[in-house]
Each structure stands twice: as C-alpha cells, then as structure tokens.
N, C-alpha and C positions, 0 to 999 in steps of 0.2 A: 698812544704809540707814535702818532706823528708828532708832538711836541718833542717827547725824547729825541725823535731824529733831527729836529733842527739844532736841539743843544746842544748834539755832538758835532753839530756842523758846525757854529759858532763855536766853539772851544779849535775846531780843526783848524779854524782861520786865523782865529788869535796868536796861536802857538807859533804858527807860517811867517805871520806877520814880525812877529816878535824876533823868530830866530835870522830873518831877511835883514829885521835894522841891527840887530847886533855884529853880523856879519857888514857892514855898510858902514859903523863907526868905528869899530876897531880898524885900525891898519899899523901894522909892526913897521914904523920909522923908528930913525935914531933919533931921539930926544933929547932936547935940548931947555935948556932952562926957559928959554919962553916960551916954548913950548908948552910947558909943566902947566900954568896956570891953564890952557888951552884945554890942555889933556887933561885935566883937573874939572874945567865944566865939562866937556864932554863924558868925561864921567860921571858926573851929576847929571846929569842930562839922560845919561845910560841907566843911572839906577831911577832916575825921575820914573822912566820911559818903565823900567823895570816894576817899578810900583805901582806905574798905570796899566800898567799889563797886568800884575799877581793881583790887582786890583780888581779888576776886568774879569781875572782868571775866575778870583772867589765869586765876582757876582755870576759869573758863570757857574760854574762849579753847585755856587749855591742855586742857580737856577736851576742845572742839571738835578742837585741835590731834589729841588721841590719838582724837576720834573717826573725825575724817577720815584718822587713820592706820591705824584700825582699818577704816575704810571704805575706804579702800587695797589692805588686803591682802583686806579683800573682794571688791573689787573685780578685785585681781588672780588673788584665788582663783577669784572668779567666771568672770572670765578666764581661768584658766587652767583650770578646769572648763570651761568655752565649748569653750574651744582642744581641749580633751581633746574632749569632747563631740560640737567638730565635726571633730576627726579621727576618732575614733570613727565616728560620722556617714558621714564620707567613706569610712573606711574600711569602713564599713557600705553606702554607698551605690554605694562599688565592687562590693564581694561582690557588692549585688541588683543593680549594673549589668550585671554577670556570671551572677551567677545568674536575672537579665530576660533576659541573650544568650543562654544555656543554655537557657533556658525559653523565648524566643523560637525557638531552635533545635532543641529540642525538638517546639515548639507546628508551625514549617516541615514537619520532621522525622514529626509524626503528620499535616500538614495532606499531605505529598507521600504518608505513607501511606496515610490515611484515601482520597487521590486514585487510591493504587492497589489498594486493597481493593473503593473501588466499580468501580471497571474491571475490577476482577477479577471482582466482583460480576456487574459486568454483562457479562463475558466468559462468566461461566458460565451467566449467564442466556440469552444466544445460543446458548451450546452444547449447554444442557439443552433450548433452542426449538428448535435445529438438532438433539440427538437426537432430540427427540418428533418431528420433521418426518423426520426421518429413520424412526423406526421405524413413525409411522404409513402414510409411505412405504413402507415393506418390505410393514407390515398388507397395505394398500393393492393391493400390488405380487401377494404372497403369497395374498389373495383373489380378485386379477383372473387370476392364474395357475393357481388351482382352478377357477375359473370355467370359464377356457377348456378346461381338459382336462375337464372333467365334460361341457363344449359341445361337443366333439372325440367323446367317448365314447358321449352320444346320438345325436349325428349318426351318429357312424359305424354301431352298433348299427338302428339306420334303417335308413340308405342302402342297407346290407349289403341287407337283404330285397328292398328297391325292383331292387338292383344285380342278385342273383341270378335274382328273378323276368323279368328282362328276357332276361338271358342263357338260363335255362332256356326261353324261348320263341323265341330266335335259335337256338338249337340245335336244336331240334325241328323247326324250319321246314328246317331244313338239309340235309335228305333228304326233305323231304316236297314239293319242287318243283312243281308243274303244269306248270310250263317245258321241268322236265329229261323228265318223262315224255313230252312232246310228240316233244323233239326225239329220246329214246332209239328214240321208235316209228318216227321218219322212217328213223333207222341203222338198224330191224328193219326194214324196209321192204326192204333191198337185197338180205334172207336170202329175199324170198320169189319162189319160182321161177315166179312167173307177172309180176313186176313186172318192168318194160318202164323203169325209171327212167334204166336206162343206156343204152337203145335195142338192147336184149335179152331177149328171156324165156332164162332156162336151161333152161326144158322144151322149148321150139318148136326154141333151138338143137340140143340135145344131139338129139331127135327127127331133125331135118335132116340130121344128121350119121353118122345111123346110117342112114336111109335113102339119102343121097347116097354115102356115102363105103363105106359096108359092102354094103347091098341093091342100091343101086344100081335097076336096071330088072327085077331079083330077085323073083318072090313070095313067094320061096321060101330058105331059107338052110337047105340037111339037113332035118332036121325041124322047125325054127323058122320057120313063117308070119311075114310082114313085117307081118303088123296087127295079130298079137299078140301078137308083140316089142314092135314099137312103144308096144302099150297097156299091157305090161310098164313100161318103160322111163319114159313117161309116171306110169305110177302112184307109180314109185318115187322120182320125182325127186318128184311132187306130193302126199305122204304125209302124210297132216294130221300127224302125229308132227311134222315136218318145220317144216313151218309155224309149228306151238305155240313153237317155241321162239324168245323174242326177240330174246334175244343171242346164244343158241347157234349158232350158225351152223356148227358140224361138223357137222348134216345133214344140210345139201345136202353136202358134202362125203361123208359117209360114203353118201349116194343115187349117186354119180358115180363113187365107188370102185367100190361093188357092180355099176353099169353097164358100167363098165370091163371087170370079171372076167366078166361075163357074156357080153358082146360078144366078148373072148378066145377063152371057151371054144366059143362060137358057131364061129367062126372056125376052130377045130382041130377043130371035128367036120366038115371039107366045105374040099375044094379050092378053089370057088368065090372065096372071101378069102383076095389073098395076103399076104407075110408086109407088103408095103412099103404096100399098102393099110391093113392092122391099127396098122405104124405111123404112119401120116398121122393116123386116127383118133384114134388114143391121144395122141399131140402137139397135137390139135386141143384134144383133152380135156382134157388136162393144162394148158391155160393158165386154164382155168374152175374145175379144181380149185385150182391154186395161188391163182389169186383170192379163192375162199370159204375157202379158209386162210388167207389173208393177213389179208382182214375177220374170222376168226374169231382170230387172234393179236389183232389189234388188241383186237377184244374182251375177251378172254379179259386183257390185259394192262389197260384200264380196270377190271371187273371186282377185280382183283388190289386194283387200288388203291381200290376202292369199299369193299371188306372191310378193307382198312387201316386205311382214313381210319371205315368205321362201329368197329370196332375201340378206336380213338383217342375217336369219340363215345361208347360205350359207357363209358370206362374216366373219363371226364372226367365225364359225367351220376353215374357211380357217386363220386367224388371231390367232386363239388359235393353231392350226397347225403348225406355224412360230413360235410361243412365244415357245413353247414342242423344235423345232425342236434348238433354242437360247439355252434352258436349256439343251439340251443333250451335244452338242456342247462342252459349256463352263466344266460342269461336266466331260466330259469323253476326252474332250480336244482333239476330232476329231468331223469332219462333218459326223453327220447322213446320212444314203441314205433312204429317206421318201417320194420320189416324188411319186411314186406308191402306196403311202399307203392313208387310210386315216385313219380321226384325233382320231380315237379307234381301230384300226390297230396297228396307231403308238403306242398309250400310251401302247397296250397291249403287245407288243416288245422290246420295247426299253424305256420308263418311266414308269415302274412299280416299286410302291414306294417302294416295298420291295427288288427291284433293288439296289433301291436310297438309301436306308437306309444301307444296305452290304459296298455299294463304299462309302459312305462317315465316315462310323467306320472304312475302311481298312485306308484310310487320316490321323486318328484320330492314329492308331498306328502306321501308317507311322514316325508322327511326335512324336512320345513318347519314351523319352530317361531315364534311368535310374526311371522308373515310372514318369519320369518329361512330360508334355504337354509342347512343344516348341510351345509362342504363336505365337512369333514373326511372324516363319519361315512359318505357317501352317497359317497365316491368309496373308502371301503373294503369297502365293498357289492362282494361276488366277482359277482351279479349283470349288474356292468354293466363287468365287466373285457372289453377288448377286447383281445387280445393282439398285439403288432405282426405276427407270421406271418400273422395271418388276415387281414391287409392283404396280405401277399405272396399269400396264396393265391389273395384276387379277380383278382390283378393276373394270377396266370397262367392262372384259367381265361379273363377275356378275352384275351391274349396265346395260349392254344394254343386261343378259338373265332377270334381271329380268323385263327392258321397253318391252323386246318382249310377255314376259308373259301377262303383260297387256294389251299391245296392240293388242296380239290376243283375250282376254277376250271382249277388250272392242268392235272389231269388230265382234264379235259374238254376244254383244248386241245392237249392230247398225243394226245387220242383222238382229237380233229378232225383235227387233222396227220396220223397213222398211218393216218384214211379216207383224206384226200384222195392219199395217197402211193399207195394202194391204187386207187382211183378213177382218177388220171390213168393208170397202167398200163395199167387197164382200154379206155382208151380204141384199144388194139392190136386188140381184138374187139368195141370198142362203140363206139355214134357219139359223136362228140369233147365237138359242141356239146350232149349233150341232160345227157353227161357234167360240163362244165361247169357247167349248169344245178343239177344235182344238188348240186354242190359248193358253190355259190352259198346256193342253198336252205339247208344245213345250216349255214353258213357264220352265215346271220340268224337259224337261229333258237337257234346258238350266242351269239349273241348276247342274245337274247332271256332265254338260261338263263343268262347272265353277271348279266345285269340284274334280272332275275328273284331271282335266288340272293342279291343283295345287297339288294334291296330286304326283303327277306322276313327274313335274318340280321339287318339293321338293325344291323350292327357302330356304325356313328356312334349310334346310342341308347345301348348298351352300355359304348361309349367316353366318352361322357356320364356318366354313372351312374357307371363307374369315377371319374371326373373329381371327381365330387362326392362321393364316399366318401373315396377319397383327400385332398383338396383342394389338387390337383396343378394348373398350369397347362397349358392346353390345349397 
C-alpha cells in the first residue's frame, strides 16, 4: 500500500514538471526566419524533453503498473489472510460458540447445582432445626418425665403416713364401739333371771313351778320344807356368779340343770311326787332350759366370730406395723427400734407426716444446685424409693379394714337373727307383745351399732386417702 502511494507521487511530479517546461519554451513571438532554425531545435528539444518524460512516464506507469500488481497480490494476500483469518475467526468463533454453550451449560449446570446444594443446604438446616427441636423435645420430655416420677414419689412417700395414720385410727375404733357395748348389754339383759323383758322372770317362774306343780298345798316334801327349797332354788337361779356373766349365759342354764336334779332327787325320796307330776315339771323346765341354750349358742357363736374378726385385727395392725417400720427404714436410711412399741406408738414417734414432709423437702434441697432440681441424682437417692408392693400393700390393708368392717356388721346381724329366732320361740312361755317389743328394741339399737360402727371406721376417709396415695379415680 505504501509503494503504490509513492508511485502516484512520482507520476504527480513528473506531469508538474513537464507541464512548467512546456509552458517556459513556448512563448508566442513573431517569427522570423532565423529564428525558424532556433524554434526548430527548441522544438526538438521539446519533443527530446517530451520523450524523456513519456519515457519516464512509461517507466513510471510501468512501475505504478508492477506496483499495483504488487499491490494486488497484496491485496489478495491480505485477502487471503483476511479469508484465513476470518475462517480462522469463525472457526474460532465456532469453538467459543461452543465452548459459550458448554460453558453456558456448564454455568446452568452449577447454577441447577448450586440451586440444589442450597436446598440441600436448607434441607439440612430444617433437619438440624427439626433434630434440635426434636432433642430438645425429648430434653424437654425427658425432664417433664423425672419431674413427675420424683412428684409421684413424694407424693406418695406422704400420703403413705397421712394413708396409714387414718386407717390405724379406723381400726382401733373398730372394737372400741360405745354403740356395740350399749346394745351387747341390752342381749345381757335377757341372761338375767330377775328381767321381766320377755314378760317373765326365770326366778318367779321356775319358783311357781316348783311350788304348783311339785309342793303343791305341801309344806312339806320328806324332809325338804317348801320355804326352803324354795329359797334353795331362788338362790341358785339368782347366784351373783350367774348374773356376772354377760354373755355367758350357760348359767342360768347350768342354775336349772342343778334345779332339775335336785327336784328329781326330792321326788325319789317321798311318794308324795308322782312319776307324771315330776314329768310335767321337768317338760315345763325344759322349755326354759333350751331357751337359755339357745341364747347361749347364739352367743357363744358371735363370740366365735368376735375372736376371728379381733384375730384378723390383730394380724393386720401387726402387718401395718412392718410395712411403717419398711417406710421409716428406707426414708431415713437406718433400722427403726419399734419392737416395744405399738402400731400408734410407732406412727406417733417416728412416722408423723409432718416429720415426713420436713426430711423429704431437706432431699429436695439437698439436691438443688444453682436453683436447678438435679433429677437424675435425687431420684437415685435409695431414700425416696417407693416400691410398687408397697402400693399394693395400702390397697390391702384398706381392702381387708374395710372386709372387717363388714364382717363385723354382718356378724352382728347373724347375732340379731339367731336372738330374734330365739325370742319369737320364747313367745310359747312369754307374752308375745312385750316379746316383740324386745325385738323391736334390739332391732334400733342394731341399728345404732351399724351407724355407729361406720361412722367411727370412717372407711370413706380411708378410701380417700387411699385415693390420693394411689392417684386412682374415685
């Protein structure tokens, strides 16, 4: 490119050059013949000049010619360089179109990654939120769950002494009646042979009997005076021995036996008494014996069950005694000395719940650190271990106070039955209605001793207590 520029530079000088001397030799004079030859080399001269120029021109020209040929294959090398260049290029421009799509596919490629790495990201970060929510959950769970068994374990360590001190005072009242003793005195009441209850005395009878039926209009019987036989017969039926005995009621019987034989043998010493007389007597006799047998069975079979049922108390107060004497033990984590005591002795010495409740709060801050409740540490305290039996064991002593409550109830109306079965009999030798009365009477203050007997066990306080040691529903 720059040679062609100088070629046209040198042609632009030449032509300058050229057209300056032509103008410089020519000049329009008048001409003259000697002039002519003048004007004649000058013009040789001019076309000289002219030829050295067209001369000039061509080598120019032709220079221009092989510049522009040389500026040709420049041009076409340049070109063809281009061409290379921009295949090249293209072919270059393919590659990065490709390796742009690559790289764009790529760049998709990390960009759907990078979208699933934070999803993951944040996947895990939900799951690391949902373990901590989760474990502090358990924490959570795990401490509310100590909580409540350590709450479960005072409680019950508690309630236990409130539980037993209630029962130990139902039990105790359970024989100690005011009621029972009232009405036991009314049923002694029928053993004593001056009491008119049935519209009878057994003295004045059995008397009338030996005088009407044996003496007769007699003062006399052998050697036996009638007044004092009579005051014989009187004494023995009216024998304070006799009387002393509450429930014993064998003897008025065993007084009526002895009359019996006596009257017999009366009888065989003296014609006077014959044999169908002695029997009348003796028959007469015999319905008054068998009656104070009868009351004295009846007796005799409440009694039975009085010794059962204290028996039963006995072995239960001694049993609650051992289970107190378990609880002190473990709580205070030495052996009680309670063999001398008994079982209201003991509780009022040494399980007094307001005891229990002091040692088991001093526990409570034993184990309390920094306002913290250590659960771990204080529920492995052997101290405040309650073992599941000794739940069973409340459960049975109220379960067998409250079968003895019944069972003393019910043998008290076994015994009222087996009176009155005895009583209406009676009514063959004694007046019906005073009889009735009698029965009536025993009847209310059977009642009395019903009412009496429960109010005083107080089983529903008991059952309470149980209620709340356990945490059963009613």
């Amino acid at each position: 490119m720059k040679n062609l520029y100088s070629s046209f530079l040198i042609l632009f000088v030449l032509f300058s050059s050229f057209n300056a001397y032509a103008q410089e030799s020519y000049e329009p004079e008048t001409t003259t013949e000697g002039d002519t030859s003048n004007t004649t080399v000058k013009i040789t001269q001019l076309y000289s000049k002219f030829f050295e120029f067209e001369n000039q021109n061509k080598l120019i020209t032709t220079e221009i010619k092989s510049s522009f040929t040389g500026l040709q294959g420049n041009v076409e090398q340049i070109t063809g360089t281009i061409e290379a260049i921009t295949t090249e290029m293209d072919s270059t421009l393919t590659g990065v179109k490709s390796s742009v799509n690559e790289i764009t596919g790529t760049v998709k490629s990390l960009q759907v990654m990078q979208t699933d790495v934070e999803k993951a990201i944040e996947d895990s970060k939900t799951q690391l939120e949902t373990l901590n929510d989760q474990q502090r959950e358990m924490h959570e769970a795990q401490v509310a769950q100590m909580k409540a068994e350590l709450d479960e374990r005072r409680h019950r360590v508690v309630e236990t002494a409130a539980f037993v001190k209630t029962a130990n005072v139902s039990l105790n009242t359970l024989v100690l009646s005011n009621a029972l003793t009232d009405y036991l005195n009314k049923v002694g009441d029928l053993n004593n042979p001056t009491n008119e209850d049935l519209g009878f005395s057994i003295t004045e009878k059995v008397s009338e009997m030996v005088e009407n039926d044996i003496f007769k209009d007699k003062k006399k019987l052998g050697s036996k005076k009638k007044g004092r036989f009579l005051g014989i017969v009187g004494n023995l039926i009216n024998n304070p021995l006799t009387q002393t005995l509450t429930l014993g009621m064998s003897g008025v019987v065993t007084s009526l036996t002895g009359i019996d034989q006596m009257v017999t043998n009366t009888a065989l010493e003296t014609d006077d008494v014959s044999i169908d007389e002695l029997q009348i007597f003796r028959e007469k006799l015999k319905q008054y014996v068998v009656h104070y047998q009868s009351l004295s069975h009846a007796n005799t079979q409440f009694e039975h069950k009085l010794t059962n049922i204290k028996i039963r108390i006995e072995a239960l107060q001694q049993l609650m005694k051992n289970f107190v004497n378990e609880r002190i033990n473990t709580l205070y984590n030495q052996k009680s000395s309670a063999d001398d005591l008994t079982l209201t002795q003991l509780i009022q010495k040494q399980y007094d719940i307001r005891d229990i409740e002091q040692h088991v709060e001093k526990l409570n801050v034993a184990y309390t650190q920094n306002g913290e409740l250590q659960y771990e540490e204080i529920l492995a305290d052997a101290r405040l271990n309650y073992p599941s039996y000794a739940l069973t064991q409340t459960r049975f002593v109220y379960d067998e106070l409250d079968a003895l409550t019944k069972e003393y109830i019910l043998a008290l109306k076994e015994y009222q039955t087996n009176l009155e079965t005895v009583l209406n009999k009676a009514k063959a030798f004694g007046e019906a209605s005073k009889i009735d009365q009698k029965i009536e009477v025993l009847r209310e203050q059977l009642v009395s001793v019903e009412k009496a007997l429960v109010d005083a066990v107080n089983l529903e306080d008991v059952k309470t207590q149980f209620q709340a040691l356990s945490n059963i529903e009613k």
